[in-house]
SEMAR-547603 format. One line per 5 residues: number of its first residue (from 1); their letters; for each residue x, y, z of C-alpha. Coordinates in Angstrom, 2 decimals. Layout:
NUM) a) X Y Z  ...
***
This chain:
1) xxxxx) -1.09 -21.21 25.12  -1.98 -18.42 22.63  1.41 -15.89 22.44  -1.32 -12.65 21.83  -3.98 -12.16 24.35
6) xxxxx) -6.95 -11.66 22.33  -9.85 -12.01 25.17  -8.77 -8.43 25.48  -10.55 -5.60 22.67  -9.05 -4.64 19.52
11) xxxxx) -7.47 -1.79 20.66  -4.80 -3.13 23.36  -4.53 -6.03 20.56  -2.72 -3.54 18.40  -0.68 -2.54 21.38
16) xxxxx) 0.15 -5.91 21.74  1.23 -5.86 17.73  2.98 -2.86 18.14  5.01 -3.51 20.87  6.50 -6.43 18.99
21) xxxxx) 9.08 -4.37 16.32  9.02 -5.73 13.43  11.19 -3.87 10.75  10.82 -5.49 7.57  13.35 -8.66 7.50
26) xxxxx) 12.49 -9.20 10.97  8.85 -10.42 11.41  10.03 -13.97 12.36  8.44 -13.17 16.32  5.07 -11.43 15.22
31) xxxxx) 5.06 -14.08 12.59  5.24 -16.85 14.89  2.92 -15.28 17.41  0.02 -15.05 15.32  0.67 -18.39 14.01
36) xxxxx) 0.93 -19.65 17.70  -2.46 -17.42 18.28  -4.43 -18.56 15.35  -2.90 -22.60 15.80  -5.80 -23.83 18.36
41) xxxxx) -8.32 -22.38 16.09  -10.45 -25.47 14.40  -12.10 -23.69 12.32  -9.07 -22.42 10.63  -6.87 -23.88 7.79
46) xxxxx) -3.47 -22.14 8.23  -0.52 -22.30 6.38  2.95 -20.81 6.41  5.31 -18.84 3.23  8.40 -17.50 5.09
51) xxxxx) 6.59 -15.28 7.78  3.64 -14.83 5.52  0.66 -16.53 7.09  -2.69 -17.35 5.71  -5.77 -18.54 7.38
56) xxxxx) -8.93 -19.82 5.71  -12.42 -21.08 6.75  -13.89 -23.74 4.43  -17.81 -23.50 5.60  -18.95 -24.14 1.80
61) xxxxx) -20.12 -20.58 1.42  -20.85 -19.61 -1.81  -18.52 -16.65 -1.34  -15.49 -15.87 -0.70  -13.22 -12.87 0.79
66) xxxxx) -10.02 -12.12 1.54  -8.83 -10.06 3.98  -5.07 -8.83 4.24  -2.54 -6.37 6.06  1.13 -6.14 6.45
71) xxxxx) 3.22 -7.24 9.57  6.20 -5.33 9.08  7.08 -1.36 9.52  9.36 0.64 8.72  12.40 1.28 10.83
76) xxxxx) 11.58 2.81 14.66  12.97 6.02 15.81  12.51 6.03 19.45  8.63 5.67 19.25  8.40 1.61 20.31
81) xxxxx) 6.90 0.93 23.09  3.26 2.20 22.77  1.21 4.62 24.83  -1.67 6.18 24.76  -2.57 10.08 24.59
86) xxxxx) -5.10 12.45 24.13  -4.57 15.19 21.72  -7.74 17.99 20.88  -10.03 15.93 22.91  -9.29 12.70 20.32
91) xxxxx) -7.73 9.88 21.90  -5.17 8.11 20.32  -2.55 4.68 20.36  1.02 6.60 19.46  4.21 4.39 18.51
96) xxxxx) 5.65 2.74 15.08  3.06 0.55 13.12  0.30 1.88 14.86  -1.66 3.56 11.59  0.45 1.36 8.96
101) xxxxx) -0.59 -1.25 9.69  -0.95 -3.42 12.73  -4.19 -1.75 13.71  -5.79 -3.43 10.76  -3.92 -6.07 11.40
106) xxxxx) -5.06 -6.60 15.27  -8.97 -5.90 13.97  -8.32 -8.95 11.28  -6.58 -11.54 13.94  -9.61 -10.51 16.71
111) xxxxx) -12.06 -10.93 13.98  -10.78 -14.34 12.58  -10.39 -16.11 15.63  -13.85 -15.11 16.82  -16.17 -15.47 13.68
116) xxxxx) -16.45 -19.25 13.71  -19.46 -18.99 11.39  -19.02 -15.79 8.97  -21.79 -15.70 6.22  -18.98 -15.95 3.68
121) xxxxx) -16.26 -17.96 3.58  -13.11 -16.02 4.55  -9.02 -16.37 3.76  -7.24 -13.91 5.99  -3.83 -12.82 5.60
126) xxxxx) -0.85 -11.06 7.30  1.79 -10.71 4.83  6.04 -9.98 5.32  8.17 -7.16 3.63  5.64 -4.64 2.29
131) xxxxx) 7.81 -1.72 3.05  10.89 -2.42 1.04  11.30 -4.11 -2.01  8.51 -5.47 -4.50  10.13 -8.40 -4.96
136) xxxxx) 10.37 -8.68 -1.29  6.77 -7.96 -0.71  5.07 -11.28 0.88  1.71 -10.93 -1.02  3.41 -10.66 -4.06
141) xxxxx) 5.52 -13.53 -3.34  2.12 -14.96 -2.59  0.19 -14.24 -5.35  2.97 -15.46 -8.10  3.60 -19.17 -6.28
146) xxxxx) 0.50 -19.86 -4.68  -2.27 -18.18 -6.53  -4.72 -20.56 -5.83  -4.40 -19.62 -2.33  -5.99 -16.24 -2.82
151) xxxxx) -8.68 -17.28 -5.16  -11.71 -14.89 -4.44  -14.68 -13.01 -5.11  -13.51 -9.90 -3.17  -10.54 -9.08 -1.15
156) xxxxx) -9.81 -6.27 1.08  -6.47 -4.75 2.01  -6.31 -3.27 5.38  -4.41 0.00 4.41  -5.03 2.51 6.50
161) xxxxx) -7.84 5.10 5.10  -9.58 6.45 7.91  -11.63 3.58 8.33  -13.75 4.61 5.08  -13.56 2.31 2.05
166) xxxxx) -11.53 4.02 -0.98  -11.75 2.04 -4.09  -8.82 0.52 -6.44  -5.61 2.58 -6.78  -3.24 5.16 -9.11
171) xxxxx) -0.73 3.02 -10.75  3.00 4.17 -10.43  5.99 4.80 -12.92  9.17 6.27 -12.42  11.47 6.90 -15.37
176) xxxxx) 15.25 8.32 -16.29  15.23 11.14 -18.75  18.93 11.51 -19.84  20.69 14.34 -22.07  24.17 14.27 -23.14
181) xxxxx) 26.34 16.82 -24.19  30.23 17.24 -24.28  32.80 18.04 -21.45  35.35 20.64 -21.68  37.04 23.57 -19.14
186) xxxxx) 33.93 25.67 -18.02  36.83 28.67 -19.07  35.72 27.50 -22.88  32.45 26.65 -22.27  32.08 27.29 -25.80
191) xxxxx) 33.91 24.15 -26.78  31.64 21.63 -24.95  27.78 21.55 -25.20  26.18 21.70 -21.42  24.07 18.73 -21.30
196) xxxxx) 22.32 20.40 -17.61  21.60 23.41 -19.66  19.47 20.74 -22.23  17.38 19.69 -19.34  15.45 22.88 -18.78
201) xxxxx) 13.25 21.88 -21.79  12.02 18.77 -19.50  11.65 21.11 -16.61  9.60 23.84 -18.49  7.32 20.49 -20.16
206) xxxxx) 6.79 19.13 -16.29  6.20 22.57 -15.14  3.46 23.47 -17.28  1.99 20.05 -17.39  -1.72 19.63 -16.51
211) xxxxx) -2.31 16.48 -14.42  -5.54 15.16 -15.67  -8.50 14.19 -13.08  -10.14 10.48 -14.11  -13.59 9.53 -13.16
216) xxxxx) -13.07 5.60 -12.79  -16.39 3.72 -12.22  -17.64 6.49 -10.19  -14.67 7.44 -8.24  -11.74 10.89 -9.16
221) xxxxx) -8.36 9.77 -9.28  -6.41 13.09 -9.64  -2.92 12.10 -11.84  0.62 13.35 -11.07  3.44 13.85 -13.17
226) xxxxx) 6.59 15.44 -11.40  10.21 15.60 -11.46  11.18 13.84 -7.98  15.51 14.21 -8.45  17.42 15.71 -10.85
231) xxxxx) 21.51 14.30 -10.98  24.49 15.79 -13.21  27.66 17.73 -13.11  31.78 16.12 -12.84  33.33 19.15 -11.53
236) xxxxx) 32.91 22.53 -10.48  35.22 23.73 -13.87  33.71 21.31 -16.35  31.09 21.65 -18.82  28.49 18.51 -18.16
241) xxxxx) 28.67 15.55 -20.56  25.08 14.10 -19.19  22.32 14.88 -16.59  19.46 12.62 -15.65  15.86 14.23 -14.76
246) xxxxx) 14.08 11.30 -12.30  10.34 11.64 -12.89  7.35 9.78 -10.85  3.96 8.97 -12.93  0.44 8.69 -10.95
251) xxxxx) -1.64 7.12 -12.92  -5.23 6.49 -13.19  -6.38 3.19 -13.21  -8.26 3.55 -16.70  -4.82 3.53 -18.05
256) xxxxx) -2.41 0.39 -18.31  0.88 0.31 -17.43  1.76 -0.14 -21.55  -0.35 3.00 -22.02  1.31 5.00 -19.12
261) xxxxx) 4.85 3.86 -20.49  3.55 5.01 -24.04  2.30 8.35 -22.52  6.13 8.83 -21.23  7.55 8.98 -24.69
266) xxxxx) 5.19 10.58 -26.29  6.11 13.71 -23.67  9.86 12.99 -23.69  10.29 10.82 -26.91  13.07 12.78 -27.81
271) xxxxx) 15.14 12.04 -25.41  16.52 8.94 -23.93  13.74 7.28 -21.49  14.91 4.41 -19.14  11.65 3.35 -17.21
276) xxxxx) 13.05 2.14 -13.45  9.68 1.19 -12.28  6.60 0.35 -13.00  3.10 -1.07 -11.33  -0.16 -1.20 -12.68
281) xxxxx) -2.74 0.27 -10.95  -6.21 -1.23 -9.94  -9.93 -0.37 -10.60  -12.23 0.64 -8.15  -14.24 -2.75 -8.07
286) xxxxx) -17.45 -1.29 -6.61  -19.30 -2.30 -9.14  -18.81 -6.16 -7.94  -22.05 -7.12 -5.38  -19.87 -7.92 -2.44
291) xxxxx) -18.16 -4.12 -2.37  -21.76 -2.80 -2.65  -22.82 -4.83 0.36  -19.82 -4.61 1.83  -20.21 -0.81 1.33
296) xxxxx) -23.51 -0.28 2.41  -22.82 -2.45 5.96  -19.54 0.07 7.05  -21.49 3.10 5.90  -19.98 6.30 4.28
301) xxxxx) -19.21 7.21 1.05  -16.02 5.59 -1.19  -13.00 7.58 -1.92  -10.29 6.82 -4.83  -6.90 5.45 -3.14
306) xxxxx) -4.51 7.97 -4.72  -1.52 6.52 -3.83  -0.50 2.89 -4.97  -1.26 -0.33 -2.39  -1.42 -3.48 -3.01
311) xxxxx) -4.88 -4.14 -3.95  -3.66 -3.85 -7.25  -2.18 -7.62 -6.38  -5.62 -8.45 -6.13  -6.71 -6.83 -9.49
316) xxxxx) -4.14 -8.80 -11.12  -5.72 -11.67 -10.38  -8.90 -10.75 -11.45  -10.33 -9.66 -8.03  -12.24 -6.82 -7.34
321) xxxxx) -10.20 -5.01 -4.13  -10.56 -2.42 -1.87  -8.97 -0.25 1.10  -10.32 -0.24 4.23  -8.42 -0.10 7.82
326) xxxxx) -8.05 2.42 10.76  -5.72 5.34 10.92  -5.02 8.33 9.36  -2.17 8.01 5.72  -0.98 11.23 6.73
331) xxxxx) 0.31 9.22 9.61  1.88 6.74 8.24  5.86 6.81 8.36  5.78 9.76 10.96  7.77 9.86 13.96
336) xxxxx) 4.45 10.83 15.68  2.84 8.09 14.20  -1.04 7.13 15.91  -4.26 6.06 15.36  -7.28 7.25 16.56
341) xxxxx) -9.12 4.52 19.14  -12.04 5.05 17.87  -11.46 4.05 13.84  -10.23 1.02 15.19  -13.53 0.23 17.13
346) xxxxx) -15.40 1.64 14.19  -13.17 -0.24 11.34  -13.89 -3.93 13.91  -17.53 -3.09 13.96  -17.76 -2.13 10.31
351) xxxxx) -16.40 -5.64 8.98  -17.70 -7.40 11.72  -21.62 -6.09 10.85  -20.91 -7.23 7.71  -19.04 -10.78 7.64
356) xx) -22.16 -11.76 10.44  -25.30 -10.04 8.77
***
């Protein structure tokens, strides 16, 4: 017997979802429910990574798509179980995971267990550990050991985006900026050399720093550069030996990661640059005839994806990607966390329309 109900629509399917926590390391029960959901499904190839599960037709198409989301949340804070409210006349699903992302994730598991006979062939997707570390993340894990798997000619990511399609994403860099200087009694300050003080030139460079906009294959990604933490100081009467400035890089995707790093040091090369992290970002991908149709069936206009998702995954691998799932970003994380009833309705009948045209 199925362990989701999914004779029901795809809104109390994400209140099933959601009512199922799920903090990231422990998806094993959602895992195994859609697996136990999606199991008496012959039309369906399944197979199992951890408590990543994938599911694919194999009609012959000529096409294929894949079509992803994330099972896990971050951690609750008193807003599991569910329940639904009206707020300004909008009515809405409140609890964890409800806009990021089991709402895309409910639309996908209705969708693939009804469409016996989509006009492409499709490989659907709910991935583990997106919210905590990369080398964690199940599409990742994924896309390094079982490539094949994902082999496409378009995938989308169900990130939540309003239920409008936004195109590629920024890529993301954080880096160390260190000075050093030499300790002594702050009483003889003018024995040691204050390596704080030798920061303020990185400050004043961030500060005035224009953040270029990017027109990328039709779509504005805006850039950021910013100082996100600053560290340094060993006592209230000594003079500072070091302090680190932590700065995040957004990134448009017309830029590689090499040429992001390079764009680091040529700000900052006179100091010492430790890069922490680094991901690529991806291309808009609209250009590829299944986004255009797949565009022109959910209507609206595309937006860039500003932050970093993991469409970029898909880039990697050579596949054009794009973002497309209910609920608002704002949303996502918040203690109020919810999701409009209507973009999920709109986001199953958008994809829906268009995997049966």
């Amino acid at each position: 017997m199925p362990a989701l109900d999914l004779t029901v629509s795809s809104i109390d399917l994400t209140r099933q979802l959601c009512d199922i926590p799920s903090v990231s390391a422990d998806e094993k029960r959602i895992a195994d429910d859609i697996w136990a959901t999606l199991e008496g499904c012959d039309h369906l190839e399944l197979f199992q990574d951890g408590d990543a599960i994938v599911a694919k037709t194999n009609l012959g198409r000529a096409k294929r798509v894949v079509i992803a989301g994330h099972i896990d949340t971050v951690p609750i804070n008193d807003n599991v179980p569910t329940r639904y409210e009206t707020i300004d006349g909008v009515d809405y699903l409140w609890g964890r995971g409800t806009v990021d992302m089991k709402a895309g994730c409910a639309v996908a598991l209705k969708l693939a267990v009804e469409l016996t006979e989509p006009n492409v062939d499709i490989t659907w997707v709910w991935y583990d550990h997106e919210e905590v570390s990369d080398a964690l993340n199940g599409l990742g894990r994924l896309t390094r050991e079982y490539p094949e798997m994902l082999a496409s000619d378009f995938a989308i990511l169900m990130e939540p985006s309003n239920s409008s399609v936004e195109g590629g994403c920024n890529g993301n860099l954080r880096a160390e900026i260190r000075t050093y200087g030499l300790r002594s009694h702050s009483a003889r300050s003018w024995i040691g050399d204050n390596a704080i003080h030798k920061a303020a030139p990185i400050l004043a460079k961030l500060a005035a720093y224009e953040a270029r906009q990017v027109e990328v294959d039709g779509l504005v990604y805006r850039e950021g550069l910013n100082a996100v933490g600053i560290s340094g100081g060993v006592a209230g009467n000594v003079i500072p030996d070091e302090c680190m400035v932590h700065i995040n890089y957004r990134f448009a995707p017309s830029r590689s990661a090499d040429e992001a790093v390079a764009h680091i040091h040529e700000l900052f090369g006179e100091y010492d640059v430790t890069i922490v992290d680094l991901a690529q970002g991806a291309r808009p991908g609209l250009d590829a005839p299944l986004a255009q149709e797949f565009l022109k069936a959910v209507g609206g206009e595309a937006k860039p994806k500003y932050g970093w998702t993991d469409v970029a995954r898909f880039s990697g691998l050579g596949i054009p990607a794009v973002n497309y799932g209910p609920g608002d970003p704002m949303k996502a994380h918040a203690d109020d966390e919810r999701v409009a009833l209507e973009q999920i309705t709109e986001c199953e009948r958008g994809l829906r329309a268009w995997l049966t045209a």
